[in-house]
C-alpha positions in Angstrom: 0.0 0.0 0.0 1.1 3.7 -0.5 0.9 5.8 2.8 0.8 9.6 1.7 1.8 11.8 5.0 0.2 15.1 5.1 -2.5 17.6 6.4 -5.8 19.3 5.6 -7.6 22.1 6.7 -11.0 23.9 5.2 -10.4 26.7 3.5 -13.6 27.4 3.0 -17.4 25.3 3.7 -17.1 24.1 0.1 -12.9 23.5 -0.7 -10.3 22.1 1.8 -6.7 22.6 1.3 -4.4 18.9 1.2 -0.7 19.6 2.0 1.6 16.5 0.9 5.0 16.6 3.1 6.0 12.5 2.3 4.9 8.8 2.4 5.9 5.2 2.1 5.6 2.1 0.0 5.0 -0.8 2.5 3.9 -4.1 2.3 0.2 -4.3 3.5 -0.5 -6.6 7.2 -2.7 -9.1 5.2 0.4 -9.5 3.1 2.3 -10.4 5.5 0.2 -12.9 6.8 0.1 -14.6 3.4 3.4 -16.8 2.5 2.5 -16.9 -1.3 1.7 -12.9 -1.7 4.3 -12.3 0.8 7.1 -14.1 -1.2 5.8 -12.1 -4.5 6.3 -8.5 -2.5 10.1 -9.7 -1.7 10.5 -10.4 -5.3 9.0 -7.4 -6.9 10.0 -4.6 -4.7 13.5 -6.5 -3.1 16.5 -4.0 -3.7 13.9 -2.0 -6.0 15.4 1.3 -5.1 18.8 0.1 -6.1 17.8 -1.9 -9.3 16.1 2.0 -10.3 19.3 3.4 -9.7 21.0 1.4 -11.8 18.8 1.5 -15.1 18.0 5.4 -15.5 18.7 6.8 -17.7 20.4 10.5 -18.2 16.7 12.2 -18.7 15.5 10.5 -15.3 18.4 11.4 -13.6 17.8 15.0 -14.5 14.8 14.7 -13.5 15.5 13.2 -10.1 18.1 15.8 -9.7 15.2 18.0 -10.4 12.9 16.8 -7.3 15.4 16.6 -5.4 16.6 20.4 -5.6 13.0 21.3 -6.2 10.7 19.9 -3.6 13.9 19.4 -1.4 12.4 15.4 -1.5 15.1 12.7 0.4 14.5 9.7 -1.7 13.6 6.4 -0.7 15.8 3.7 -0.1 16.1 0.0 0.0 16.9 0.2 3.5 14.4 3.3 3.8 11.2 3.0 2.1 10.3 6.6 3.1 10.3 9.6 1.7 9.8 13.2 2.7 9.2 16.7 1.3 11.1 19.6 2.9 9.2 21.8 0.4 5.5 20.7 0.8 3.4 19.9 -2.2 -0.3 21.3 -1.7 -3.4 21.4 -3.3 -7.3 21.3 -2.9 -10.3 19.8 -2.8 -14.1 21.0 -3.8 -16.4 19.6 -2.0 -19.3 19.0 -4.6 -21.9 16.6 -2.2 -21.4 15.7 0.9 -24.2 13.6 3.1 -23.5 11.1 6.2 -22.8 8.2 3.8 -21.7 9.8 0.2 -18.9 12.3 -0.7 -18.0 13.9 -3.8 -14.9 16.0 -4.6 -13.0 17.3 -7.5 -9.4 18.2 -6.8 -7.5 21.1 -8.2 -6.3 18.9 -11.4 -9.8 17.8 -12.2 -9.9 14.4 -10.4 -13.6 13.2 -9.4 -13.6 11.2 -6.4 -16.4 9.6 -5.6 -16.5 7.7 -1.9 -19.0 5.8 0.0 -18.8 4.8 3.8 -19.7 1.4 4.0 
């Protein structure tokens, strides 16, 4: 699962600010609990960050170089699935319907999400 790190806070009664400052890639508990899917994560995403490394290319090294001096970003690791924003992403969300068991909301790139509590 992906684990984004952040905060919110309303902005106004219709649009709440999202600030992103990290996350993590981690393997989820049912996976873990599951010797076949468990032995698929170690060979999918074992020494991932170093395998990366060593196939990019010149234009995703820029690039990298890029986020890095940008968004001040540390970079995950093998060792260190985390990473972290120094300089903070941040965003919004509309809130188009909202009722005790339906939510709507477009973010400030267009996305429609759609969520139910079950």
């Amino acid at each position: 699962e992906i684990m984004m790190e952040g905060y919110c806070y309303p902005e106004s009664d219709t649009r709440v600010t999202v600030i992103f400052t990290g996350g993590e890639l981690r393997k989820r508990k049912s996976a873990m609990q599951d010797c076949d899917i468990s032995k698929l994560w170690e060979q999918t995403f074992a020494n991932a960050y170093k395998k990366a490394d060593m196939e990019r290319g010149y234009v995703e090294q820029l690039m990298q170089y890029v986020m890095k001096s940008v968004l001040k970003l540390e970079m995950p690791t093998d060792d260190n699935p985390r990473y972290k924003m120094k300089r903070v992403m941040k965003g919004y969300l509309d809130i188009l319907y909202l009722d005790e068991s339906f939510r709507v909301t477009r973010g400030n790139r267009g996305s429609v999400v759609v969520v139910e509590k079950s």
